[in-house]
Kinemage of the C-alpha trace (Angstrom):
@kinemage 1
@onewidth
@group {chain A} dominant
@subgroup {mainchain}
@vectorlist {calphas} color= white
{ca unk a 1} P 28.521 44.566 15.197
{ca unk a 2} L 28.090 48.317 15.190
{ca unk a 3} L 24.128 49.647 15.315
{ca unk a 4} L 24.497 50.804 11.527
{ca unk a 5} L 25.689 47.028 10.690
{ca unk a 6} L 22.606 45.623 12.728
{ca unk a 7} L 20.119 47.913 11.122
{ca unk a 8} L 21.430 46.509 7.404
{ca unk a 9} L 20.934 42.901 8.361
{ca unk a 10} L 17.153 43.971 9.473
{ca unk a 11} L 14.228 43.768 7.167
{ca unk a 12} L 16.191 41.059 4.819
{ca unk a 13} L 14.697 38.511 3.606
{ca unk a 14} L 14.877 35.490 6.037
{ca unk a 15} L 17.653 33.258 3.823
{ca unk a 16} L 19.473 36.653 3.344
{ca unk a 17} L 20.406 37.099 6.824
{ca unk a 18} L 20.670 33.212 7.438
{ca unk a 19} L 24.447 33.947 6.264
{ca unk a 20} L 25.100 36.114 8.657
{ca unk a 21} L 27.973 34.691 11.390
{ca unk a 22} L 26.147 34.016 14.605
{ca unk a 23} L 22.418 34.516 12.953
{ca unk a 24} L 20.370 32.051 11.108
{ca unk a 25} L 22.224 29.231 9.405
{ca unk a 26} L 20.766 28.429 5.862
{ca unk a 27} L 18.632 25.305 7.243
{ca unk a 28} L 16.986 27.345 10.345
{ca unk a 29} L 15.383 29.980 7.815
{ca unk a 30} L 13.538 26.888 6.664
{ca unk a 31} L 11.882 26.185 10.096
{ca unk a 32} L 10.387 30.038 9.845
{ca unk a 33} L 6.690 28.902 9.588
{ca unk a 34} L 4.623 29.788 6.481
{ca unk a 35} L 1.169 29.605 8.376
{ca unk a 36} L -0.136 30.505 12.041
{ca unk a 37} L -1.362 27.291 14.267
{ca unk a 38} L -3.605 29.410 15.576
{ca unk a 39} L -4.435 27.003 18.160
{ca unk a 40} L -1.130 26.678 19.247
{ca unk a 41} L -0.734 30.511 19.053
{ca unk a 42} L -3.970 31.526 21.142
{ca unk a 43} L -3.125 28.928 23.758
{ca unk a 44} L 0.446 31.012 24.129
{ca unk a 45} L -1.164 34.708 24.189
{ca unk a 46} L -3.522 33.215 27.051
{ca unk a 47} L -0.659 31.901 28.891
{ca unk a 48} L 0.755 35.269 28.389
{ca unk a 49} L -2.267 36.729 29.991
{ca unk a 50} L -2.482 34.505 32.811
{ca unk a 51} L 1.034 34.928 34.065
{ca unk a 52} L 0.632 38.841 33.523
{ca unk a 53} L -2.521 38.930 36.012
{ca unk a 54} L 0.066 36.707 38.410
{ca unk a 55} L 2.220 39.618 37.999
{ca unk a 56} L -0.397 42.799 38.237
{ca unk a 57} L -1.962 41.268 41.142
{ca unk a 58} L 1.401 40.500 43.316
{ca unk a 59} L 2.939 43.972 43.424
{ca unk a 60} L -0.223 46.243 44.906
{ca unk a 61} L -0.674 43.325 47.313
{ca unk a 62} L 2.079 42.808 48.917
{ca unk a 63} L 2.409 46.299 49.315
{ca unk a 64} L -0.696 46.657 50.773
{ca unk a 65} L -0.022 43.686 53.514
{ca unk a 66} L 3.283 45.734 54.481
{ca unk a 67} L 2.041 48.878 54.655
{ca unk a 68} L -0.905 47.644 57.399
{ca unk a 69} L 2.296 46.428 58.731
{ca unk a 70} L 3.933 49.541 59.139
{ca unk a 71} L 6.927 48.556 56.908
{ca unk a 72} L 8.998 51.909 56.109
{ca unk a 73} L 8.858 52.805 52.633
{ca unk a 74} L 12.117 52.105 51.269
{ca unk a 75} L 11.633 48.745 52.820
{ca unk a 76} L 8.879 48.249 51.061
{ca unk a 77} L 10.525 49.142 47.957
{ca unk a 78} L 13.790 47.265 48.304
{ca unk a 79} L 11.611 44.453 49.012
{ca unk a 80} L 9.573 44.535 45.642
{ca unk a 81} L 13.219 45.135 43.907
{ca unk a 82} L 13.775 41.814 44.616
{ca unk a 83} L 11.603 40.354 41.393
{ca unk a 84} L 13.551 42.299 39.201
{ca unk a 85} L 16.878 41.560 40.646
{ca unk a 86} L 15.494 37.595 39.951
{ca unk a 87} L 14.649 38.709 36.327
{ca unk a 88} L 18.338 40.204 35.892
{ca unk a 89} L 20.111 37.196 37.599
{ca unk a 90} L 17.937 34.332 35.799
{ca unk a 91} L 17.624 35.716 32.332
{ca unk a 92} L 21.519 34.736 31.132
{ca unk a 93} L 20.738 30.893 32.414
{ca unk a 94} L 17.424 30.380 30.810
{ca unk a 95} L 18.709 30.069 27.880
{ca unk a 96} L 20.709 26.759 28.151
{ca unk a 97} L 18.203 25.443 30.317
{ca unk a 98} L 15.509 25.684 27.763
{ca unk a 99} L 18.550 24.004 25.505
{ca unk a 100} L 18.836 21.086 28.166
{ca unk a 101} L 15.198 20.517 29.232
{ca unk a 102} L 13.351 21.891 26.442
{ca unk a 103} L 11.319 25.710 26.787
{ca unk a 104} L 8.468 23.542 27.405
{ca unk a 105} L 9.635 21.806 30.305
{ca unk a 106} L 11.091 25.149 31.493
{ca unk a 107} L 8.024 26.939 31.123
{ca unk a 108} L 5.825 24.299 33.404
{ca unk a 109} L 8.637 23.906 36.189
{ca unk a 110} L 8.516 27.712 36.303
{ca unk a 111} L 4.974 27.748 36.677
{ca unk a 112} L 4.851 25.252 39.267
{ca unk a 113} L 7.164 26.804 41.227
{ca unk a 114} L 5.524 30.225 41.269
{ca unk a 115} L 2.462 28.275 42.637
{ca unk a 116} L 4.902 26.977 45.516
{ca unk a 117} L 6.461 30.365 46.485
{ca unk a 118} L 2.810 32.013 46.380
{ca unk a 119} L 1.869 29.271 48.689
{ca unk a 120} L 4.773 30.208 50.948
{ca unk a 121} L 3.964 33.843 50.605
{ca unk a 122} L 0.874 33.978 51.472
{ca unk a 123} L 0.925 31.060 54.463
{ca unk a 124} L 4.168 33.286 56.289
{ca unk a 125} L 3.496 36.710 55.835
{ca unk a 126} L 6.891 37.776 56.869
{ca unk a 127} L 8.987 40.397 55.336
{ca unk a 128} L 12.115 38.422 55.729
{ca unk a 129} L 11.380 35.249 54.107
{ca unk a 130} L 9.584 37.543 51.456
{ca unk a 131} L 12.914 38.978 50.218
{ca unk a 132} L 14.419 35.672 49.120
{ca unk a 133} L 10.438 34.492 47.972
{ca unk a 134} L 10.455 37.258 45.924
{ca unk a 135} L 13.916 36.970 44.464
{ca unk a 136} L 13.000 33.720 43.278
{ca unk a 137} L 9.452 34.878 41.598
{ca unk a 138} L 11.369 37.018 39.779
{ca unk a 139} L 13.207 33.601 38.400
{ca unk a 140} L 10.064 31.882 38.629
{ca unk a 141} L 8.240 34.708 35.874
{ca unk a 142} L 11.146 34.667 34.255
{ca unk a 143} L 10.828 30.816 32.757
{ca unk a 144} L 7.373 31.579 31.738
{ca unk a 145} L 8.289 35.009 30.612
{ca unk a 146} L 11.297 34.245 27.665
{ca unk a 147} L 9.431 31.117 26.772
{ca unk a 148} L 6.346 32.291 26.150
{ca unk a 149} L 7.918 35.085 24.204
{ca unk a 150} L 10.294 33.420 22.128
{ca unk a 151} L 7.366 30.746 21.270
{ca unk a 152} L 5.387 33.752 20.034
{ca unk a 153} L 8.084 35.329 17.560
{ca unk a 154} L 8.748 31.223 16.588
{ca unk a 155} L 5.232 30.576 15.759
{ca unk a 156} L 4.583 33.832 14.123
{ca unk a 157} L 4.666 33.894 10.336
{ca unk a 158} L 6.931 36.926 8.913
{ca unk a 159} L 4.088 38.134 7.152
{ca unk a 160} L 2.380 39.172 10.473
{ca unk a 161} L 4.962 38.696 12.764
{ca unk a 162} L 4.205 42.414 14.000
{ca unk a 163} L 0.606 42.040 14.316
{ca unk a 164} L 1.089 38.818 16.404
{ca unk a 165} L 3.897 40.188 18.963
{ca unk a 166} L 1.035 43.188 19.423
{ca unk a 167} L -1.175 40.748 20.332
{ca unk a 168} L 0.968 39.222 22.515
{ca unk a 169} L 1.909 42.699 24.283
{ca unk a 170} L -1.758 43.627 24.556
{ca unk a 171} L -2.855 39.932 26.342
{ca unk a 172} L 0.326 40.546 28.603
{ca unk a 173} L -0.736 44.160 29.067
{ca unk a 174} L -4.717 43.210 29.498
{ca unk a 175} L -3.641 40.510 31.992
{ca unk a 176} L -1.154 42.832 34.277
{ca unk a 177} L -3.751 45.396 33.986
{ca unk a 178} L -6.861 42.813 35.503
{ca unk a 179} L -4.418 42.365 38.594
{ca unk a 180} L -5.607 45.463 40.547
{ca unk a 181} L -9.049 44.627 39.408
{ca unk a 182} L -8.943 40.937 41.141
{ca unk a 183} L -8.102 42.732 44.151
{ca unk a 184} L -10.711 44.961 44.087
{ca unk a 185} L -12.729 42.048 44.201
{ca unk a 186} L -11.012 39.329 46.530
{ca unk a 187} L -9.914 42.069 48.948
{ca unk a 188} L -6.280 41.997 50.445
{ca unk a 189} L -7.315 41.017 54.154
{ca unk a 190} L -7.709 37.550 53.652
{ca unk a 191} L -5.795 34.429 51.407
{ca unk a 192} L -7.982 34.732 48.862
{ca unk a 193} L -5.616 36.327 46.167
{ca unk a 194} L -2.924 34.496 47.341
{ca unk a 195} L -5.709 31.512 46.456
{ca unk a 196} L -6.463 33.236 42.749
{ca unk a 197} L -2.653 33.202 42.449
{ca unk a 198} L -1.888 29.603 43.007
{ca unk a 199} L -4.723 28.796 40.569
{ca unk a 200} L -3.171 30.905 37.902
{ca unk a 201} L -0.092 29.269 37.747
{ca unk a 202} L -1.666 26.012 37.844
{ca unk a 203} L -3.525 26.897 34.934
{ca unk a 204} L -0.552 28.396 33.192
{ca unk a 205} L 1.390 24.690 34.052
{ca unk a 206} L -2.016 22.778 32.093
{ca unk a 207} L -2.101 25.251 29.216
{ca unk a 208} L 2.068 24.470 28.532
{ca unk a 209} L 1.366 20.964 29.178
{ca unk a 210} L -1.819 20.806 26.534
{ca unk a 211} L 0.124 22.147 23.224
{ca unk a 212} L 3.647 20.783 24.800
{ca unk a 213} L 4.189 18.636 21.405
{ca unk a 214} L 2.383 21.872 19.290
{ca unk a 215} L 5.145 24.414 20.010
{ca unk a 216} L 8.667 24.800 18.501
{ca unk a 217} L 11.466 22.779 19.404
{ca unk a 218} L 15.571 23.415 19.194
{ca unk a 219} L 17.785 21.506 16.769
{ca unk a 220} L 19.942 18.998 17.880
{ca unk a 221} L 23.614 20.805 18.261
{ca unk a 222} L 21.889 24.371 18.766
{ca unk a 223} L 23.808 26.709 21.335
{ca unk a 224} L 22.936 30.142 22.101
{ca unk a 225} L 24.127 32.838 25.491
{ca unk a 226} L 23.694 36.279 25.510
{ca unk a 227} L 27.267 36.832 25.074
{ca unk a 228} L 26.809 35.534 21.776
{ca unk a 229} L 23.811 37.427 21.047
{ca unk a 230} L 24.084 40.809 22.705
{ca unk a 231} L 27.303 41.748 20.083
{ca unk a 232} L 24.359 41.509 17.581
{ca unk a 233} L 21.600 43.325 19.197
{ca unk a 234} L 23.116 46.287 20.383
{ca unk a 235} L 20.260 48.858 19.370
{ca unk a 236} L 17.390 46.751 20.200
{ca unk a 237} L 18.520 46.079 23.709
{ca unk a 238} L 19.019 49.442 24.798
{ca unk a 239} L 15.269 50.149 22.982
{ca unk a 240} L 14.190 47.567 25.397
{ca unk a 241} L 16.497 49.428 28.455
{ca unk a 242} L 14.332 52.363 27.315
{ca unk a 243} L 10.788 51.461 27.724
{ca unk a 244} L 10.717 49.276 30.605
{ca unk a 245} L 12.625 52.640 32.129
{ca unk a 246} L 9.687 54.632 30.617
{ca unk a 247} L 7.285 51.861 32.161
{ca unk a 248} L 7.851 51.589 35.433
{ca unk a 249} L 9.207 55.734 35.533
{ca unk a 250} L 5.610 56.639 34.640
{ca unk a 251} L 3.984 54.070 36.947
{ca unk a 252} L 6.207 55.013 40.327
{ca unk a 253} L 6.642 59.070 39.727
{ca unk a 254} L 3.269 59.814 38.052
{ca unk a 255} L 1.171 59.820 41.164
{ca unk a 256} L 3.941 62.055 42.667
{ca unk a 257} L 4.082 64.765 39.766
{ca unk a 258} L 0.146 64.493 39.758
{ca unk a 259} L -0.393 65.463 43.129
{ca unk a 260} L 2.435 68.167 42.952
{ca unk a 261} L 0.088 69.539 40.778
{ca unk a 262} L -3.016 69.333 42.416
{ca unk a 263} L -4.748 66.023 41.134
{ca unk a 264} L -6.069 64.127 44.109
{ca unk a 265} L -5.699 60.619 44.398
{ca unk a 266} L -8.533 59.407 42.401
{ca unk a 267} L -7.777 61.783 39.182
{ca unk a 268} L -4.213 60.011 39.346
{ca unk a 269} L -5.390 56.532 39.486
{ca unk a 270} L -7.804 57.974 36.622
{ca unk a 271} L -5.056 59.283 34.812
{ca unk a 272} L -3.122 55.677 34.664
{ca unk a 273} L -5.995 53.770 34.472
{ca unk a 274} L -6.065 55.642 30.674
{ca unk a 275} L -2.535 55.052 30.022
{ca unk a 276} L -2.785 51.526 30.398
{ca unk a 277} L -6.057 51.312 28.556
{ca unk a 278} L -4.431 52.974 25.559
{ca unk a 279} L -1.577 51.061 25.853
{ca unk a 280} L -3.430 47.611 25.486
{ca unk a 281} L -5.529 48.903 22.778
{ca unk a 282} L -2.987 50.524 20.618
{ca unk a 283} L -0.569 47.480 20.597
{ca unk a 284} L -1.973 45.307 17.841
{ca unk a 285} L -2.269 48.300 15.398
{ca unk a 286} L 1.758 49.607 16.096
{ca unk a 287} L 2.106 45.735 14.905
{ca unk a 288} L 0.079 45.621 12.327
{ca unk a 289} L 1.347 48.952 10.648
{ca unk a 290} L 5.158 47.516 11.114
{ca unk a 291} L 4.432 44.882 9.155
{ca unk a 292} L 3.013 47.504 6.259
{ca unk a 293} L 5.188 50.155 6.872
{ca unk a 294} L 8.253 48.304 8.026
{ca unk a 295} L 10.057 48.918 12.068
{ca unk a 296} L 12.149 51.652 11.187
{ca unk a 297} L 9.431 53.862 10.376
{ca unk a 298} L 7.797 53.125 12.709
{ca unk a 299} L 9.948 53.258 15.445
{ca unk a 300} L 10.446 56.983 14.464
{ca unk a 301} L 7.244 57.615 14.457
{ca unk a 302} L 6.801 56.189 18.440
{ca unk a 303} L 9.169 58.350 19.907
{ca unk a 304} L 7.792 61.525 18.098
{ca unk a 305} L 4.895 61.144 19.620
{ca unk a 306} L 6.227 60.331 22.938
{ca unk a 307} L 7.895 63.059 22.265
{ca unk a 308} L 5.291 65.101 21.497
{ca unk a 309} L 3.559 63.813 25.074
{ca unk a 310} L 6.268 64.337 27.325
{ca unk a 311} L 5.851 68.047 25.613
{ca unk a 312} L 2.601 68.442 25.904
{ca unk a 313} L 2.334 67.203 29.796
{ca unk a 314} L 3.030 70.391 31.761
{ca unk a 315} L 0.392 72.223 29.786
{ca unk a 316} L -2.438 69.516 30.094
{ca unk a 317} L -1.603 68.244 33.461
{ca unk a 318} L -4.307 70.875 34.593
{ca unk a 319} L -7.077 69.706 32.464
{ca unk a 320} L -8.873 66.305 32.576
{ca unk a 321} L -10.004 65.319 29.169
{ca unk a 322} L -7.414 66.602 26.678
{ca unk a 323} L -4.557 64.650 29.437
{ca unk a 324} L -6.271 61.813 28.853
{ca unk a 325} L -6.637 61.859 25.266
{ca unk a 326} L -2.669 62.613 25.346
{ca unk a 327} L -2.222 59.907 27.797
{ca unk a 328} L -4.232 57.468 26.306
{ca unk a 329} L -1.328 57.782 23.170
{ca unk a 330} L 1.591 58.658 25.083
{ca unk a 331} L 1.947 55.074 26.957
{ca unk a 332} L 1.554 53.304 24.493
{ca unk a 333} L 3.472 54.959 22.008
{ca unk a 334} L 6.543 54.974 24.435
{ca unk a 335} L 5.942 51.001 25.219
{ca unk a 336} L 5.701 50.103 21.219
{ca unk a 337} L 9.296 50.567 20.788
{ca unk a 338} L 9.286 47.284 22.717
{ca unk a 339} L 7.158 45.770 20.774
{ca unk a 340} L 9.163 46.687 17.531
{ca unk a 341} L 12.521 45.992 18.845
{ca unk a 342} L 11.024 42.005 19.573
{ca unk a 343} L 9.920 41.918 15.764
{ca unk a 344} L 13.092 42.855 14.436
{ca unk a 345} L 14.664 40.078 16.939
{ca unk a 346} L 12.087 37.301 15.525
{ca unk a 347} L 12.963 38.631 11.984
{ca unk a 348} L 16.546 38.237 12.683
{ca unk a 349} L 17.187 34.579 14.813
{ca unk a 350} L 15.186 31.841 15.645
{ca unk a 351} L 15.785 28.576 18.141
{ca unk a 352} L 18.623 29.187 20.541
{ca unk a 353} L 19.873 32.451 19.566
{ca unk a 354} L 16.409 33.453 19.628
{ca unk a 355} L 15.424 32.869 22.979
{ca unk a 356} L 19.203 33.848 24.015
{ca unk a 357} L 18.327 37.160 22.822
{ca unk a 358} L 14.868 36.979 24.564
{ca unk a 359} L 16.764 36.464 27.470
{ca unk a 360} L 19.095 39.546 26.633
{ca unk a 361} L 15.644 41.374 26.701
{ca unk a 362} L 14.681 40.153 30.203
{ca unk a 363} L 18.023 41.504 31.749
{ca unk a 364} L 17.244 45.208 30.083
{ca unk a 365} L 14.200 45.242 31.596
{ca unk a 366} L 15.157 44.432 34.472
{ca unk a 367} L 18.073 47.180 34.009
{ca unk a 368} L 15.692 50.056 32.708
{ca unk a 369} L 12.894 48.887 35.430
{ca unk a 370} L 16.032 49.682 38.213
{ca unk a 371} L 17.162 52.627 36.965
{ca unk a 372} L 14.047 54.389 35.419
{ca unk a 373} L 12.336 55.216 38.490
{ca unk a 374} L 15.806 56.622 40.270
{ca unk a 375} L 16.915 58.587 37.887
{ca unk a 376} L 13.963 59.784 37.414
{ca unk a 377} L 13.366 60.554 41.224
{ca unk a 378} L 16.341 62.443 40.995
{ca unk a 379} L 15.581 64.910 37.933
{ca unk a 380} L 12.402 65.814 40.211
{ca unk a 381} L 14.824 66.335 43.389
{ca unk a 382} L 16.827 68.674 41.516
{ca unk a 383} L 14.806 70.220 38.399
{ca unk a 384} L 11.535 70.275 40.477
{ca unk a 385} L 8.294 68.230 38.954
{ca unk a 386} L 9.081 69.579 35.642
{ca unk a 387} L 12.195 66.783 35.222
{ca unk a 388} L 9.812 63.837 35.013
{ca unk a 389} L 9.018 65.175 31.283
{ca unk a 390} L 11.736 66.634 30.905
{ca unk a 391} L 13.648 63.255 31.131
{ca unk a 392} L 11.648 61.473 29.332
{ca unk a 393} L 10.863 63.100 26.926
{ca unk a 394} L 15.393 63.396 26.214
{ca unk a 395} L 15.675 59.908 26.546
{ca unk a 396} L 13.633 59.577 23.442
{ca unk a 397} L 14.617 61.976 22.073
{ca unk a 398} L 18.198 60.128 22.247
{ca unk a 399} L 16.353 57.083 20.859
{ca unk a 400} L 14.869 58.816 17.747
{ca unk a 401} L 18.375 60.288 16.710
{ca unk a 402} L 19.531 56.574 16.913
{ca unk a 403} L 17.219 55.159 15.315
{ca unk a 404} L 17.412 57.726 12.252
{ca unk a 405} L 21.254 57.005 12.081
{ca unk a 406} L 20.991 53.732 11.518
{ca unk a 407} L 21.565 52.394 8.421
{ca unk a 408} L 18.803 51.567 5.909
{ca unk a 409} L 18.015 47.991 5.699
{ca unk a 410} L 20.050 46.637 2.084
């Protein structure tokens, strides 16, 4: 299915598309719920939250315990590579083994095991045994990751669908974001993250376990791979490819084009601190105005104004308040493609070949969280600190041209 094909079969009414080969079949439209269990849904976004603090709280700490270490660098980095070479490997088997066992089932074996492997972690702080630990977190977040995801777009009414999947980027966004924050608190010298991490997923295994019989279940017969779905979702996996690449480009090379240009380490950590604040507040509102305004539009307007940021970088870099202001919009702007591209997938499958192209999503970020950083390491090696905008701001660029040659939804 070409992109222009993909963007007709978007925005259709739910029995519309059912026809489709490989989508909905006429009895699946029927399971689309017609009201929010809110219970059921807030129990999800908290679970979302909870494994994003897991997540948020891992990466600076382990960093940290290497670097007293006096771990090389690239060391250091190859070794927290590791989770998102899990997340790349895992995603294309999740799917069948949320067919077999049931997302549910998944979702607390995943969490359980996390527990184990921080357990591990934090008992033999080697750097060996943490490359294969690490590897398997990555498989570990995974389970929780597509699960909890898919459950979302499944339990989401059409009606708000958007509003809900910006809720459930702002709890995963909040929760990744109170990671560094933990630290500040618990400290990194002793087990006690390692503790708050371990409790975490614990919680994360009673939450699943609570609303177990609440959430949605597959049809008997249902099959679903990202081979099958990916032919379907060109567009919106690439849009996913983008902003994790934007994400973790920002996040890695930011500090290094702030301090090329003077900011000392405390107006960088400033700087991001905004970004991510803007980026949890502004998800529920790119949601809600999808559901008004419809994706397409709204996906334009996203990468104008990241865009418009990546423009307006060089000349604010120097100045505190107006960056932030432009910061405060630019991350989450760039990150709401994400958040659109996961509506349109909710609006378009549900059951297997939902969470098979949840799964699809997983292995993009992965993907754009591998190559974002390098390539963008490179544009600074050879353009000077100027590339980091510079590609970025292309790469959307790219992405708005896309999106406005798609085809109009019939």
């Amino acid at each position: 299915m070409s992109a222009a094909d993909e963007e007709a079969t978007c925005g259709q009414p739910q029995a519309a598309i059912a026809r489709a080969p490989g989508q909905l079949a006429p009895e699946a439209a029927e399971r689309v719920p017609q009201a929010l269990d809110r219970a059921a849904m807030a129990v999800v976004l908290l679970l979302v939250a909870v494994f994003g603090l897991a997540q948020g709280l891992t990466y600076p700490l382990l960093s940290f315990i290497l670097e007293r270490q006096g771990t090389p660098a690239w060391l250091i980095g190859s070794n927290a590579a590791m989770m998102a070479l899990g997340l790349i490997v895992s995603a294309p088997l999740v799917p069948q083994l949320a067919i077999r066992f049931g997302a549910a089932r998944l979702a607390i074996a995943s969490a359980l095991l996390l527990a184990v492997l921080f357990a591990l972690i934090g008992a033999v702080q080697s750097l060996w045994l943490w490359f294969p630990a690490r590897f398997l977190l990555g498989v570990g977040i995974n389970g929780l990751y597509i699960s909890s995801e898919t459950w979302v777009n499944q339990l989401a009414p059409d009606r708000i669908r958007g509003r809900m999947l910006g809720l459930y980027a702002t709890s995963l966004a909040g929760g990744f974001a109170l990671g560094p924050t933990t630290l500040a608190v618990t400290g990194t010298q002793t087990l006690a993250p390692f503790v708050v991490c371990i409790a975490v997923c614990l919680i994360c295994a009673v939450l699943i376990a609570s609303i177990r019989h609440r959430l949605p279940r597959f049809a008997a017969g249902e099959s679903g791979s990202i081979r099958m779905v990916a032919p379907l979702i060109p567009f919106l996996l690439v849009v996913t490819g983008i902003a994790a690449a934007f994400d973790q480009a920002i996040l890695t090379l930011f500090p290094v084009y702030g301090l090329g240009h003077g900011l000392d380490e405390t107006s960088v950590a400033t700087a991001l601190a905004v970004l991510i604040v803007g980026n949890i507040v502004f998800q529920v509102p790119i949601g809600t105005l999808a559901d008004r305004w419809g994706p397409r539009l709204v996906m334009v307007v996203l990468c104008l104004l990241t865009i418009a940021g990546a423009m307006l970088l060089p000349a604010l870099i120097d100045t505190t308040w107006p960056l932030w202001a432009m910061l405060f919009v630019w991350g989450s702007s760039a990150y709401g493609v994400y958040t659109i591209a996961l509506m349109e997938l909710g609006r378009r499958f549900t059951g297997a070949m939902l969470i098979a192209g949840n799964a699809g999503f997983a292995v993009m970020w992965g993907v754009g969280g591998f190559t974002g950083p390098a390539i963008s390491g490179l544009a600074i090696d050879f353009v000077g600190l100027s590339g980091l905008p510079m590609l970025l701001g292309g790469v959307y660029v790219l992405l708005l041209v896309a999106t406005l040659m798609r085809r109009r939804p019939a």
